[in-house]
C-alpha positions in Angstrom: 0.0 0.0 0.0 1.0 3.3 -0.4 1.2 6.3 1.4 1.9 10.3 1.3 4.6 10.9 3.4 5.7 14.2 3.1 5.4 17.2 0.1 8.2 19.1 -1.1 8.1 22.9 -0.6 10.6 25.7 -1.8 14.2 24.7 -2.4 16.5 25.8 0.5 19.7 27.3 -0.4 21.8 26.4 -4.0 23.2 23.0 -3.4 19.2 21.0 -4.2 18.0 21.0 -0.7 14.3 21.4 -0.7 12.1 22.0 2.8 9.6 18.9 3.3 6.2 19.3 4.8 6.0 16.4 6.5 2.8 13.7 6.6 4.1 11.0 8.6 4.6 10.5 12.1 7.9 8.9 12.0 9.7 10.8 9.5 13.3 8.9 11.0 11.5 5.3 9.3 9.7 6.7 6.2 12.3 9.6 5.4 16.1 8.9 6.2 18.5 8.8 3.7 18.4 6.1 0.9 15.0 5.8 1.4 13.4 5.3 -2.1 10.0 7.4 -2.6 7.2 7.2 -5.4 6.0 10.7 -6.2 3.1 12.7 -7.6 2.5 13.3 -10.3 4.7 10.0 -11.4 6.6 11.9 -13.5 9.0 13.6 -11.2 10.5 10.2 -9.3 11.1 7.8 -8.0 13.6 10.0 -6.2 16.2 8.5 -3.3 16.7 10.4 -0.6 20.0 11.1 -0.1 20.5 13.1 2.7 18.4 14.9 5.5 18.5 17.4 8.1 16.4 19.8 10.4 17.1 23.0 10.2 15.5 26.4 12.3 12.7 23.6 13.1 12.1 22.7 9.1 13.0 18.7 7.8 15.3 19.4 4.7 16.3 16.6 2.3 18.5 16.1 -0.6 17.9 13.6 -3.4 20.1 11.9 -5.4 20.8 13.6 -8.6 18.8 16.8 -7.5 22.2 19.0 -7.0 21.2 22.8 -7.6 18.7 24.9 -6.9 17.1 25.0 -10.0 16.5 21.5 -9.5 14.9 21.7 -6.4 12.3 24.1 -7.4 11.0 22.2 -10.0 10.5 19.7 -7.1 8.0 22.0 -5.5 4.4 20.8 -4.2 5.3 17.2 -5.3 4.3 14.2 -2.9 6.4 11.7 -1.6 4.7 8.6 -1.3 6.4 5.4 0.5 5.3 1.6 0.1 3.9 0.6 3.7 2.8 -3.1 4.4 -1.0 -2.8 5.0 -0.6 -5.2 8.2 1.8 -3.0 9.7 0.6 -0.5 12.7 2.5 2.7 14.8 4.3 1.6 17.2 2.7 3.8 19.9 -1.3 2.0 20.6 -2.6 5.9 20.4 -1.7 6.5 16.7 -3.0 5.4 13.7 -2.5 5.4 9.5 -5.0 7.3 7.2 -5.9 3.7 5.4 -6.9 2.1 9.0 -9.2 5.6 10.0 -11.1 5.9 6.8 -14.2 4.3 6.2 -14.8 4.0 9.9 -18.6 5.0 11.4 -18.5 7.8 13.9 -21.2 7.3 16.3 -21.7 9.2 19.8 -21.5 6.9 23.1 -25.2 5.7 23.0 -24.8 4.3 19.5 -26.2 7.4 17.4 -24.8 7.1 14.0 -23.0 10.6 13.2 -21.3 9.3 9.7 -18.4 7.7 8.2 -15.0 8.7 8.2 -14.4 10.2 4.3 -10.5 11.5 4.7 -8.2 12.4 7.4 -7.2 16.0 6.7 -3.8 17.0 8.4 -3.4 20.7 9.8 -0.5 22.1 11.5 -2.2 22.2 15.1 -4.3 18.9 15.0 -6.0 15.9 12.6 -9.4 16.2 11.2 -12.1 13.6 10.3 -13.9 14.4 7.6 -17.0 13.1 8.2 -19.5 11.9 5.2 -23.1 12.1 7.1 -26.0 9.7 5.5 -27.3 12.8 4.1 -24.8 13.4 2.4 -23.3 16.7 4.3 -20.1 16.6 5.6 -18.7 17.4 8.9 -14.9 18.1 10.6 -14.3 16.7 13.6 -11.1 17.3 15.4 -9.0 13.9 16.0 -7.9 14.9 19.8 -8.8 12.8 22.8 -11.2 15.5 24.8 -13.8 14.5 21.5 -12.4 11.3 19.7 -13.0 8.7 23.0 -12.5 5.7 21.5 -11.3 4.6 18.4 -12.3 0.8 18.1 -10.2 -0.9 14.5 -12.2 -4.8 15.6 -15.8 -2.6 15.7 -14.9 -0.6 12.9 -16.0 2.5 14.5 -14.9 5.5 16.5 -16.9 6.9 19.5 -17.1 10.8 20.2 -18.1 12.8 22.3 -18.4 16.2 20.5 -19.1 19.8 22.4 -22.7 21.7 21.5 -22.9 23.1 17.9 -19.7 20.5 16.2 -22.0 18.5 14.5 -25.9 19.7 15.4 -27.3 23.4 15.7 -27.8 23.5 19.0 -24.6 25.8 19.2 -24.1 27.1 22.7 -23.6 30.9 21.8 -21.5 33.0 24.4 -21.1 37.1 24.0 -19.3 39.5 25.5 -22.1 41.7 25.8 -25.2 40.0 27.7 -28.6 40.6 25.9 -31.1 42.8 27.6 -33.6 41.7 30.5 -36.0 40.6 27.8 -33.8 39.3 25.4 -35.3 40.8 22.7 -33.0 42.9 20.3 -33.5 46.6 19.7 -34.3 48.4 17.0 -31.1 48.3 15.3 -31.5 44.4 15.2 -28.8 44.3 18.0 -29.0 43.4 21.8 -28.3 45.2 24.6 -27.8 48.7 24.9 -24.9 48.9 22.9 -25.8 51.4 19.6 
């Protein structure tokens, strides 16, 4: 099976480093040098990592026969994409691969069916499930432990325990400024007696 490990961003310096964003949580196994990557689109690989290194807080890499920085560049916004064996797991019991997450139902604790899990988008602070309800609507629900519970791979299903408003209406709204005695906006469509 394969994977998207990493995408190439803007070539760093003259010598055909290029900045990777990274996709994989162990960038040491799936990155280090001689590791040999498919790419996307096709046409730009396979391309053997030849070297690696992290500088100011960034993974750099260098491929084989990538030497300038002309080179690089024209590596830019291309995925990397490493052969994984589907039976194979994280080593820590708390992380997971895309392929084992998608396709799972998300359901609350008592059993009510929210959806299924379409994609696992990956953002800078957290995960998201992208979550294909029966109707048809999507919905993003943040992979972090105070709302993903349980996340059951023999059930095929992960249990969550979302706050008001993530995947109903029933939004809990809080303001700044408290509404008047009645409730009731004003004139100006506002509430309070702010005008």
């Amino acid at each position: 099976m394969q994977l998207v490990v990493a995408r190439v961003g803007r070539a760093h310096g003259i010598r055909g480093e290029v900045t990777v964003e990274v996709r994989t949580d162990e960038p040491e196994v799936r990155l280090g040098p001689g590791a040999v990557l498919a790419t996307d689109p096709a046409s730009a690989g396979p391309l053997t990592i030849a070297e690696g290194r992290v500088h100011s807080g960034r993974l750099l890499l260098r491929f084989d026969g990538v030497s300038d920085r002309n080179a690089a560049e024209a590596l830019r916004n291309v995925l990397l994409i490493a052969d994984v064996d589907p039976d194979e797991t994280p080593d820590d019991p708390d992380e997971y691969y895309d392929h084992q997450l998608v396709d799972l139902d998300v359901v609350l604790a008592d059993g009510t069916e929210i959806g299924r899990i379409a994609e696992v988008s990956h953002l800078p602070s957290q995960d998201l499930f992208i979550v294909e309800r029966p109707d048809g609507s999507e919905v993003l629900i943040p992979f972090v432990a105070e709302i993903v519970t349980a996340v059951d791979l023999e059930a095929q299903r992960v249990v969550v325990a979302p706050p008001p408003g993530l995947i109903d209406d029933r939004a809990e709204i809080a303001s700044a400024r408290d509404a008047d005695a009645s409730g009731a906006p004003d004139a100006s469509g506002t509430s309070g007696d702010a005008k």
